[in-house]
C-alpha positions in Angstrom: -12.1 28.6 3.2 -8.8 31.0 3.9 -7.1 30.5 6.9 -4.8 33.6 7.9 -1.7 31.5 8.1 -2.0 30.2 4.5 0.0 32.8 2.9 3.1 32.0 5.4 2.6 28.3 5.1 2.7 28.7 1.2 -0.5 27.4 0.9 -0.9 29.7 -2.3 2.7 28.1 -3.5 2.4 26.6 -7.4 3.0 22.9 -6.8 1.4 21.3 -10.2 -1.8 21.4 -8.1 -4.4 19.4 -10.8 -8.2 20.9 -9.5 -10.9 19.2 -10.0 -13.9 18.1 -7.7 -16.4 16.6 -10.0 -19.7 16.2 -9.3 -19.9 12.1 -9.4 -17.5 11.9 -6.9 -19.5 13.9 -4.5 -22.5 12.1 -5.3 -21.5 8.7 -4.4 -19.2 10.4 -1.5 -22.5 11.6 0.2 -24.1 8.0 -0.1 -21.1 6.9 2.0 -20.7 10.0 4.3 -23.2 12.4 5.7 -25.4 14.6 3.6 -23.1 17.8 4.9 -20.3 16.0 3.1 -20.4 16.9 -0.7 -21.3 21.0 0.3 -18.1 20.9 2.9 -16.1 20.3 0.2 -17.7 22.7 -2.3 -17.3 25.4 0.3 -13.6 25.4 0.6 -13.7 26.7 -2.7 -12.5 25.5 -6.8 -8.3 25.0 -5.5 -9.8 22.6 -2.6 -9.6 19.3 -4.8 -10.0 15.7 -3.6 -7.1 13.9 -5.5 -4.7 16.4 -5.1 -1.3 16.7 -8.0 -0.2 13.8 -8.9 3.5 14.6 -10.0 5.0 14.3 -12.9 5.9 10.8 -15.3 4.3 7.7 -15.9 2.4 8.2 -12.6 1.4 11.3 -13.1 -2.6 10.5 -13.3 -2.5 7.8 -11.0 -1.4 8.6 -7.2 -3.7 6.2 -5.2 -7.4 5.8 -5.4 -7.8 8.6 -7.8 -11.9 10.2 -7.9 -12.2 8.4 -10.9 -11.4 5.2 -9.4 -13.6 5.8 -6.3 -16.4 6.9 -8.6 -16.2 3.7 -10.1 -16.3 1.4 -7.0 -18.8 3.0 -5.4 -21.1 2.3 -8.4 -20.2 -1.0 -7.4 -21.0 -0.8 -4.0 -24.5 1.1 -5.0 -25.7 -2.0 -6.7 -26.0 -0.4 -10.3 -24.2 -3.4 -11.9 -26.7 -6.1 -9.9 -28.1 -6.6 -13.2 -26.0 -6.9 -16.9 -26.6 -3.1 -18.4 -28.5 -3.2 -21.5 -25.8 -1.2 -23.0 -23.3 -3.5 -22.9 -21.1 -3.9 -25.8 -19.7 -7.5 -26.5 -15.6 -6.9 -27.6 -15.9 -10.5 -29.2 -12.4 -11.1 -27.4 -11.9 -15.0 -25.9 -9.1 -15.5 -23.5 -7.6 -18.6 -21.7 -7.4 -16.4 -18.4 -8.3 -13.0 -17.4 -6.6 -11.6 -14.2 -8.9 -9.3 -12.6 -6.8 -6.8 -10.9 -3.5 -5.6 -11.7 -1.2 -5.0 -8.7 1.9 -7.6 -7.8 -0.1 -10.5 -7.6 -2.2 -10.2 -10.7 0.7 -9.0 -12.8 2.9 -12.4 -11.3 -0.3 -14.7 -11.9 -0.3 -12.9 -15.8 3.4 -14.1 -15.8 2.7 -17.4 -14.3 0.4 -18.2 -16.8 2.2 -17.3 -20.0 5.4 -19.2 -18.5 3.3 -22.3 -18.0 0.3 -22.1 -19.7 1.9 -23.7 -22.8 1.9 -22.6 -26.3 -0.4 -20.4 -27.6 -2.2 -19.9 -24.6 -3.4 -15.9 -24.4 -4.1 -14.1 -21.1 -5.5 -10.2 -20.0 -5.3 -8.2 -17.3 -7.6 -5.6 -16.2 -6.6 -2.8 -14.1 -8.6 0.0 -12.7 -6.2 2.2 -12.9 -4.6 4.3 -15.0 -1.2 2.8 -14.0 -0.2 -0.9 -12.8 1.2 -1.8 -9.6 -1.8 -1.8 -7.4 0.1 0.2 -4.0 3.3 -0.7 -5.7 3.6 2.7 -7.2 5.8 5.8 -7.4 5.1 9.4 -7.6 8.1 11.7 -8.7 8.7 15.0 -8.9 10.8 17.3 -10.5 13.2 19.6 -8.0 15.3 22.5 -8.9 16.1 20.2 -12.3 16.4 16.9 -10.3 14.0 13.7 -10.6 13.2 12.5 -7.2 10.6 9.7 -6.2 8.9 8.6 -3.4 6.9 5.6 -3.0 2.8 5.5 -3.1 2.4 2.5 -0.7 4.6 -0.5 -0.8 8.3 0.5 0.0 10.9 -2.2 0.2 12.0 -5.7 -0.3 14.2 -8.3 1.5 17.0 -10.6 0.2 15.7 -14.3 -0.5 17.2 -17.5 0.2 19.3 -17.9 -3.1 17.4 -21.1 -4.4 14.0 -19.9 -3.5 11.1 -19.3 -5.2 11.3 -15.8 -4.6 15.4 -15.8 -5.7 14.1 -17.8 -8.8 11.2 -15.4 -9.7 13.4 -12.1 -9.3 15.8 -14.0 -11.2 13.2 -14.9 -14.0 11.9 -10.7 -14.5 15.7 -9.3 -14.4 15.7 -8.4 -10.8 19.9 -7.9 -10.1 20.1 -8.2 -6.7 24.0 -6.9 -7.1 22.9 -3.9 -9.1 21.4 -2.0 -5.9 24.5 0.2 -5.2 23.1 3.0 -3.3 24.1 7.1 -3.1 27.3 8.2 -0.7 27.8 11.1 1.3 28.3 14.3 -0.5 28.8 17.2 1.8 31.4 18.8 3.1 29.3 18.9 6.7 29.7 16.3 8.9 28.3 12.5 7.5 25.3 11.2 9.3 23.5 7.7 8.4 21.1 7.1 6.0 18.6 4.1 5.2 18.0 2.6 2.0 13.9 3.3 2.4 11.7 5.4 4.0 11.0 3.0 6.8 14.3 1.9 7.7 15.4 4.8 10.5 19.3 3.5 11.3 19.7 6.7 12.9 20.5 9.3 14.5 16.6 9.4 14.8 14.8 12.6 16.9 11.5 11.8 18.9 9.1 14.9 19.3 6.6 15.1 21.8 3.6 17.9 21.7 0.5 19.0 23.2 -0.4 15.5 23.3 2.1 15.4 26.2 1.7 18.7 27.8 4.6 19.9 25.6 3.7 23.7 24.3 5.8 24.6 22.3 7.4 20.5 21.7 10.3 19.2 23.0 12.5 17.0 21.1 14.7 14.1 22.5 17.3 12.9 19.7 18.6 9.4 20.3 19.3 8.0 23.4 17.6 10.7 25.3 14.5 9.4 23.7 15.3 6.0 24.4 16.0 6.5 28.3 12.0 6.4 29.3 13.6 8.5 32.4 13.2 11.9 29.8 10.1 11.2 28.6 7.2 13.7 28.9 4.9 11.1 31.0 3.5 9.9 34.3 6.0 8.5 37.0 4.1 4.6 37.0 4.7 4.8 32.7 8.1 5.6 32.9 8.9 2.2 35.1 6.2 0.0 32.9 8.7 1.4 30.1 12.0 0.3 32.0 11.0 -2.5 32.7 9.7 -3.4 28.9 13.3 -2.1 27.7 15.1 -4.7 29.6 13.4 -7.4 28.5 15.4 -8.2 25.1 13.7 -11.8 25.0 10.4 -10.6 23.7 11.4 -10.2 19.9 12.2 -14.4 20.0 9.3 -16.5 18.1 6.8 -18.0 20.9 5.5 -21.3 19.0 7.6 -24.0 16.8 6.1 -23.9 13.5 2.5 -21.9 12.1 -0.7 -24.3 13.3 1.0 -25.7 16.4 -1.0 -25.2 19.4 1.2 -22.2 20.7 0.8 -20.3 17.0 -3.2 -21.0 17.4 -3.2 -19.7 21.0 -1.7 -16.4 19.5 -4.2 -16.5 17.1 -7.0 -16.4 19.2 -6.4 -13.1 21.2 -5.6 -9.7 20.0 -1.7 -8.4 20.4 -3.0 -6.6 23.2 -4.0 -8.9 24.9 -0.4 -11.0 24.3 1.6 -8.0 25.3 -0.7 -7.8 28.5 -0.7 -11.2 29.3 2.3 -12.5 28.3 4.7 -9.1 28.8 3.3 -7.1 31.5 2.2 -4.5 29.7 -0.6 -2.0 30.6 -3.1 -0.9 28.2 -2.3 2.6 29.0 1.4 2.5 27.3 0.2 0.0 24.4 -2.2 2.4 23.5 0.2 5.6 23.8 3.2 4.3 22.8 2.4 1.0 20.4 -0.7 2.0 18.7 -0.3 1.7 15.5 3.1 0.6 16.0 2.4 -2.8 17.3 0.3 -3.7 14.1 1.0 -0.5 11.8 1.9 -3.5 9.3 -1.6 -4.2 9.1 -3.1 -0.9 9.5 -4.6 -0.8 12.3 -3.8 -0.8 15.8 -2.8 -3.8 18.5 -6.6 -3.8 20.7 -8.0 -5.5 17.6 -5.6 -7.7 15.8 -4.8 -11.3 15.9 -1.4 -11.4 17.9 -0.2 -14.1 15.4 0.6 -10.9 13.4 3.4 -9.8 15.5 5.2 -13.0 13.9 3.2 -13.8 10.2 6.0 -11.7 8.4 8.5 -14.1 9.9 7.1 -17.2 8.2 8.0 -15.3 4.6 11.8 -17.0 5.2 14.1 -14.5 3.8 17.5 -15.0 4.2 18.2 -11.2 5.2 15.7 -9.5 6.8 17.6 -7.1 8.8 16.4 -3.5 8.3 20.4 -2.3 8.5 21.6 -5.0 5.9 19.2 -6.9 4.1 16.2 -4.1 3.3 16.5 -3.4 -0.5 14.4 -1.0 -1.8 13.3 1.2 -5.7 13.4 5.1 -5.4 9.9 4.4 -5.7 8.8 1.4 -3.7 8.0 -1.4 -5.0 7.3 0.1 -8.1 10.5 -1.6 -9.4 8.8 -5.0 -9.1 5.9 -4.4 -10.8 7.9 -2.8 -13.5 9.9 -5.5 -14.1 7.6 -7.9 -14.1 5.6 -6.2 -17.0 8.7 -5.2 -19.0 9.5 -9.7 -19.3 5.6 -10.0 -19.9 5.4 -7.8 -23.0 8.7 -6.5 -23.6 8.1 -3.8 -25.5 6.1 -2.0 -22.8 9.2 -0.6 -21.8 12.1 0.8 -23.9 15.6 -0.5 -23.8 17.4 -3.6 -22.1 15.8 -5.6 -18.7 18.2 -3.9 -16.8 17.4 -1.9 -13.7 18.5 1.0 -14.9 16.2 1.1 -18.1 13.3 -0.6 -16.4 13.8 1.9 -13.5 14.5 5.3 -15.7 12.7 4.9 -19.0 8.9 5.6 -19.6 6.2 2.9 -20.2 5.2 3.1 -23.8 1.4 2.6 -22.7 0.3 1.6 -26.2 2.2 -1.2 -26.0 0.2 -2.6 -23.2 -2.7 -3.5 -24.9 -2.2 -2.7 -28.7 -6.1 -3.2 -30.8 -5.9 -6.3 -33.2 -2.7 -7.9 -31.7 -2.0 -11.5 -31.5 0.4 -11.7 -28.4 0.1 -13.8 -25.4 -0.7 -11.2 -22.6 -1.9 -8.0 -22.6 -2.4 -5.4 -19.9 -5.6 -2.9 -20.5 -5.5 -0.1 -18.3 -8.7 1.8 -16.3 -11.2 -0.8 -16.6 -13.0 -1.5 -13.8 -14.4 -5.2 -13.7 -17.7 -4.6 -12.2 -19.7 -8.7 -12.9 -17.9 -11.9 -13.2 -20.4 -14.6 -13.8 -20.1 -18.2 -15.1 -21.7 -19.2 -18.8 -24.8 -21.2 -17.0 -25.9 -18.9 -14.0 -26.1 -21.2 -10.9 -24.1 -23.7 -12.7 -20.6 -23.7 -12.6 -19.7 -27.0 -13.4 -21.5 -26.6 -16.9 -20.1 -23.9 -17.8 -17.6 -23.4 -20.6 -16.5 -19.7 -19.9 -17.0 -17.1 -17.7 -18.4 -13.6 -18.7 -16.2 -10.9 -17.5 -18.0 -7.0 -17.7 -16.0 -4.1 -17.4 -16.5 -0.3 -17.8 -14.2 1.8 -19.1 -14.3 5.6 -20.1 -18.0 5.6 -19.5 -18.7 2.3 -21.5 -19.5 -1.1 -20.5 -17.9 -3.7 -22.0 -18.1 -7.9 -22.0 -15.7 -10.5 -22.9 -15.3 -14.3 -22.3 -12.5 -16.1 -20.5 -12.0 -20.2 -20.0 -10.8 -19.4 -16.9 -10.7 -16.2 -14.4 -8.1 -15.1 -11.8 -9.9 -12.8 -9.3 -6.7 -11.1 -8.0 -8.2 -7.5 -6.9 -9.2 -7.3 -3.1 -11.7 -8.9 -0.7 -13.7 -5.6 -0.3 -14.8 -5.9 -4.4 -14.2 -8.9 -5.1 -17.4 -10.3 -3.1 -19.6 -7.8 -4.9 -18.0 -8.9 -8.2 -18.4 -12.3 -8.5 -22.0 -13.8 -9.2 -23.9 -16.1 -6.9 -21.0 -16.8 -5.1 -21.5 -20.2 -2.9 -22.8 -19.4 0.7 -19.5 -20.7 2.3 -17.4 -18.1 0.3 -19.4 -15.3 0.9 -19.3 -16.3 4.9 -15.4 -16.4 4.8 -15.5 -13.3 2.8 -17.6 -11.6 5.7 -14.9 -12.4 7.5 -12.0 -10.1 6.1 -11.8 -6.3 7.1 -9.7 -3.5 5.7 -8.2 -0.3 6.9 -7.6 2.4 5.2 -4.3 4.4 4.8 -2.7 7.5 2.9 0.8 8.0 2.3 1.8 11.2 1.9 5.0 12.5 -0.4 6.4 16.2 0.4 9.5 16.6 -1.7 11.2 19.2 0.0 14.3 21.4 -1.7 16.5 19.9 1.3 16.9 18.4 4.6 18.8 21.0 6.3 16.2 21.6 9.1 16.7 17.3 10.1 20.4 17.8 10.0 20.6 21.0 12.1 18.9 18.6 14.8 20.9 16.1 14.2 18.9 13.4 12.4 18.1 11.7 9.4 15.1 10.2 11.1 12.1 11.4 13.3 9.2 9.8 15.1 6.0 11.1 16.9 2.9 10.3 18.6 0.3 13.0 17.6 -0.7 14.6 14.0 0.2 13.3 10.9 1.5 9.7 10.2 4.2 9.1 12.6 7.7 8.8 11.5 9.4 10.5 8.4 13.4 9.2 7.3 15.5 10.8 4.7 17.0 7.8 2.9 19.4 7.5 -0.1 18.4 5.9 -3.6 20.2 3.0 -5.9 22.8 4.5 -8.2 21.2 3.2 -11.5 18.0 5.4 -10.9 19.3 8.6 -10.7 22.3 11.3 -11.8 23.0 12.2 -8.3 25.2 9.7 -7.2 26.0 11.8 -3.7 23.0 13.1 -1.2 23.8 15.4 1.4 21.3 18.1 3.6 21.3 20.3 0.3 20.1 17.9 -1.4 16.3 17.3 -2.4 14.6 14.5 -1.3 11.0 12.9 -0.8 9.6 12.7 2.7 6.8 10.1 2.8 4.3 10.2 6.2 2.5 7.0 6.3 -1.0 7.9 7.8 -2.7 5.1 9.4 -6.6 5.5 10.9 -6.7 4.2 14.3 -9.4 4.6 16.6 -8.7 2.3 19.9 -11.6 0.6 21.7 -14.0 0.5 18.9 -14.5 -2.5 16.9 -12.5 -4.2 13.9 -15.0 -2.9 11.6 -15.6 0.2 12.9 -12.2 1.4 13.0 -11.8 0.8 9.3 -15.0 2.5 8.7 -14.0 5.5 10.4 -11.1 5.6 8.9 -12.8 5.5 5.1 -14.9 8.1 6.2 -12.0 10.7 7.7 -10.2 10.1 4.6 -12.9 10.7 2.3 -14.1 14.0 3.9 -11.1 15.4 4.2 -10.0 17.8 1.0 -6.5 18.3 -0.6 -6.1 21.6 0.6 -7.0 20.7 4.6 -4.5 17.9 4.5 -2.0 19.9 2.9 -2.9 22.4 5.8 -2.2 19.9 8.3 1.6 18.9 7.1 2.6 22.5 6.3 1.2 23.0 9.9 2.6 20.4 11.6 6.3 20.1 9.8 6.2 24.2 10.6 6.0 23.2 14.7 8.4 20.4 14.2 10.7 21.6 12.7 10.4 25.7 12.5 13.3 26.0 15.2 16.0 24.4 13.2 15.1 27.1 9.8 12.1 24.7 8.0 10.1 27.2 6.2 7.2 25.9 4.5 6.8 28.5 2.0 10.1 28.3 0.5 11.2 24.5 1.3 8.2 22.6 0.3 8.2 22.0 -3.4 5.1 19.7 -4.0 3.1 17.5 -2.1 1.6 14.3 -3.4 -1.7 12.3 -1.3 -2.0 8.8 -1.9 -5.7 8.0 -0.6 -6.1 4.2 -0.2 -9.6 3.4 1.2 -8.9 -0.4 1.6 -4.8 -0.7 1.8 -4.8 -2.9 4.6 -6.3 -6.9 5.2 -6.8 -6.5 9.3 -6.6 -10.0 10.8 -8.9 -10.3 13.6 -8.5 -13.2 16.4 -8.9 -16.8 14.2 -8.3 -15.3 10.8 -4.7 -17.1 10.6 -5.9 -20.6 12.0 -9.8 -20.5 12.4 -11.5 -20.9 15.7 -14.1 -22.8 17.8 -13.4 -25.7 15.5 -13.6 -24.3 11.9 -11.1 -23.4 9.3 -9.8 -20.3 8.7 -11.4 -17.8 6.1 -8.9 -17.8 3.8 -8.4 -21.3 3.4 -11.7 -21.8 2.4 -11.5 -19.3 -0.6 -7.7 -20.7 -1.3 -8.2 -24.7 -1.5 -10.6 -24.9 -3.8 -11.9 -22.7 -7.3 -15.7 -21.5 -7.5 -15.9 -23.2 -10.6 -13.8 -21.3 -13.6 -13.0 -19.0 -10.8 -10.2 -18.9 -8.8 -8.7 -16.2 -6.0 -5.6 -14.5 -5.1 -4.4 -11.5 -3.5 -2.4 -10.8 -0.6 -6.0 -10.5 1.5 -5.6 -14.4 1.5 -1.9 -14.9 2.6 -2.9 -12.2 5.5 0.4 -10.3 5.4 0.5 -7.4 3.2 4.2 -8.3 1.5 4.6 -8.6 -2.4 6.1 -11.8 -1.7 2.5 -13.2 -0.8 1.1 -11.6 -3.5 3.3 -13.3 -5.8 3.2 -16.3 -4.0 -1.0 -16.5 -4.2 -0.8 -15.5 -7.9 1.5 -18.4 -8.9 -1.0 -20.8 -6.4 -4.3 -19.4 -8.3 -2.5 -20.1 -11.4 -1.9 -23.4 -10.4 -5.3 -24.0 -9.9 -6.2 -22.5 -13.2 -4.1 -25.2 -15.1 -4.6 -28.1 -12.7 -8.5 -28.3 -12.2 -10.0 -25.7 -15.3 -8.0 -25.9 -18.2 -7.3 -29.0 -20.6 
């Protein structure tokens, strides 16, 4: 439907808007949502898609949970694979291993196993969608004639311990540490900081505060007037509970000895709420203005539901430099990089030129490479097929069974294959519905995992002058969309502009996170699925023009003329939420995870970062290598 401010928001702007709604996607949407659902959408009218553009390059076709890809799960989810179609076509294909799921930790378990499985051992893996990566993905854009990126999910990395696993694995796909030389000032205005990724924020940073404070129009305070609680916008008693929590520099230290001692379990078995109540003084009033999501955006969700060992699991990853102002490292694109590079040392040709990061970074994916018909190679990528049974030879019978039977549909067919062994490396939410006849104790750990949604959000924008004009480089909020934004530079090798300035163009990513405080674990993620199904391309696009218009209107942002595309990455499940005992178990029994870790379902085995409980790329690498291990220890001989 029009809204009278859409022509001076631009709303009617070409930005390589892809429209399409299809049919199948409102079908299973309405199973999920409410009836009114499927005919809100249709309403809007045929430029009101779901998925939105999705940029230009090898991403193109692939920016989040795409319909296609939601179409395809929710068939899933609606039981219509509960029994083998009749359809079914056999490929005759045998593998050593199939890796169900194709994101860091399936691609490194793919790696692991052609590096150890020995000679002649042959490996796939299947991805649903039309790109690797999983949420280590890019989209890019093309601005007044430059490239510029912006990551779909995962952002940046940290630098290892120099003999570590991690050292020795970015070592192994071509990762040059050395090589991440990043863009200098370039203007003849005044130099401000920058941070090497979207999440970094060294500052000067800008804090805007709203309606959601009283403010109409908004106020901004720019650094240390937002950081004196004495300016802020709020109650006389929250201004002192916020002095008093500034002075208090002790509360970053680590409160237990090692993970599993009795301090670490006594974390685990309250939320981070609760900790910051008990233990710092806080009330709930400021945790849940202030710290929600904040205190737990890691994870998704916010700090009343959340295990507090989560305020310290991303310490236990060891990295020798994990300082956001030193040691954050980061791809134009995220993560992306990774994932890249660890396909371009599994099949080399999958990517033109030289494992360097320039090539890897800058040149296309040659997608026929990934999964060429009748080739004899050792690992093979195949590309939107969505594993929808995984079942053992002998139903029932594991330990009798030779092979497993792995079904898959792809461009409207359903496929079969056989692998000796199977690496179930997509997420908890699927993988439970996946697998058959599951053991009893799997599926109870499984009931015990919960995910969150979240969309990022990528506006590339012409320049930055309205940010500098304040002041900044980075801002931060409390109401709308997401709630911080950072302009940051990118490595030399990935682009032709070696200098970034306000003129420049640059990608802004929102992180949106679906927070709902005082409802339940589960219902909070629910919620969340259901706002960011129901909400069209076109409303959310709405909402940013809107809200980057009142933020930043004052300082000459015009939304018409400055936005030059918007990208929406919808991920229904990006986030494992931790709940009180998921790290360490409770009232005597083991943790969740460690029941699906220690020991293989048979042929089966399980990664994923679900099961490390900290959404890093290291732990997704880390549980690949450890499925793998079980693969070649207990299945394979």
């Amino acid at each position: 439907m029009s809204n009278p401010n859409d022509k001076r928001l631009g709303m009617e702007a070409r930005i390589c808007r892809r429209d399409f709604l299809n049919s199948t996607l409102l079908a299973s949407g309405g199973l999920l949502l409410s009836p009114a659902f499927p005919r809100q959408l249709l309403a809007e009218g045929p430029d009101d898609d779901w998925t939105g553009p999705g940029g230009t390059g090898d991403y193109a076709t692939s920016n989040g949970n795409t319909a296609e890809v939601m179409n395809a799960a929710h068939r899933i989810r609606d039981h219509a694979f509960d029994a083998p179609p009749a359809d079914t076509i056999d490929t005759g294909e045998t593998f050593d291993c199939v890796i169900v799921g194709g994101g860091i930790s399936g691609l490194a378990a793919a790696l692991a196993f052609k590096t150890q499985g020995g000679d002649g051992v042959k490996c796939l893996v299947l991805e649903n969608h039309p790109m690797f990566g999983g949420e280590a993905r890019r989209n890019e854009f093309m601005v007044d004639g430059q490239r510029v990126m912006g990551p779909q999910g995962a952002d940046h990395f940290q630098i290892p311990y120099p003999h570590s696993f991690i050292a020795r694995f970015y070592e192994m796909i071509g990762l040059d540490l050395a090589g991440f030389k990043y863009q200098t000032w370039g203007s003849p205005l005044a130099e401000i900081s920058l941070g090497r990724t979207f999440e970094q924020m060294p500052g000067p940073n800008g804090t805007w505060f709203g309606a959601r404070f009283g403010q109409n129009p908004g106020i901004w305070l720019i650094g240390s007037e937002a950081r004196n609680p004495d300016n802020l916008p709020v109650p006389p008693a929250m201004r002192a509970e916020l002095r008093r929590r500034r002075g208090r520099a002790h509360e970053s230290a680590k409160p237990y000895d090692y993970p599993g001692d009795a301090k670490s379990r006594r974390l685990d078995s309250m939320t981070i709420e609760q900790h910051l109540i008990e233990d710092r003084g806080l009330t709930e009033d400021v945790i849940r203005t202030f710290m929600t999501p904040g205190e737990g955006g890691g994870y998704g969700l916010g700090p009343d539901v959340l295990s507090a060992y989560c305020e310290y699991a991303f310490d236990d990853l060891h990295c020798l430099d994990d300082s956001a102002e030193t040691g954050w490292q980061a791809f134009p694109g995220g993560n992306e990089g990774i994932g890249r590079h660890i396909v371009k040392t599994l099949i080399p040709d999958s990517i033109p030129g030289p494992k360097t990061l320039e090539a890897v970074s800058r040149n296309s994916v040659d997608f026929s490479a990934l999964d060429p018909p009748n080739a004899d190679r050792p690992a093979r990528v195949r590309l939107g097929a969505t594993v929808v049974r995984v079942e053992h030879e002998y139903p029932g019978q594991p330990g009798k069974s030779g092979f497993v039977w792995i079904t898959y549909t792809r461009e409207g067919k359903v496929y079969r294959l056989k692998a000796r062994s199977a690496v179930m490396a997509g997420g908890c939410w699927t993988t439970k519905r996946v697998v058959r006849d599951l053991p009893a104790s799997y599926l109870e750990a499984y009931s015990q995992f919960y995910r969150s949604p979240c969309m990022v959000m990528n506006v590339a924008v012409r320049n930055w002058m309205f940010l500098y004009k304040l002041g900044i480089s980075g801002a931060s909020w409390y109401e709308g969309l997401g709630s911080f934004v950072c302009v940051h530079k990118v490595p030399l090798f990935s682009t032709d502009q070696k200098t970034i300035g306000p003129e420049s163009p640059t990608v802004l990513t929102f992180k949106v996170l679906y927070c709902y405080p005082g409802l339940g674990i589960e219902e909070q993620g629910n919620r969340g699925r259901t706002e960011l199904l129901a909400t069209s391309f076109r409303e959310y696009e709405r909402q940013i023009r809107e809200q980057m218009t009142e933020m930043f209107g004052r300082t000459g942002f015009d939304s018409r003329r400055d936005i030059a595309g918007i990208v929406l990455n919808r991920w229904g499940h990006a986030y494992v939420n931790p709940q009180p005992g998921f790290f360490f178990g409770k009232n005597g029994q083991p943790a969740p995870r460690e029941i699906l870790r220690n020991v293989p379902f048979g042929r089966i085995t399980f990664a994923n970062t679900d099961l490390g409980g900290t959404a890093d790329h290291k732990v997704a690498i880390i549980e690949g290598h450890r499925a793998v291990g079980q693969v070649l220890d207990r299945i394979l001989t």
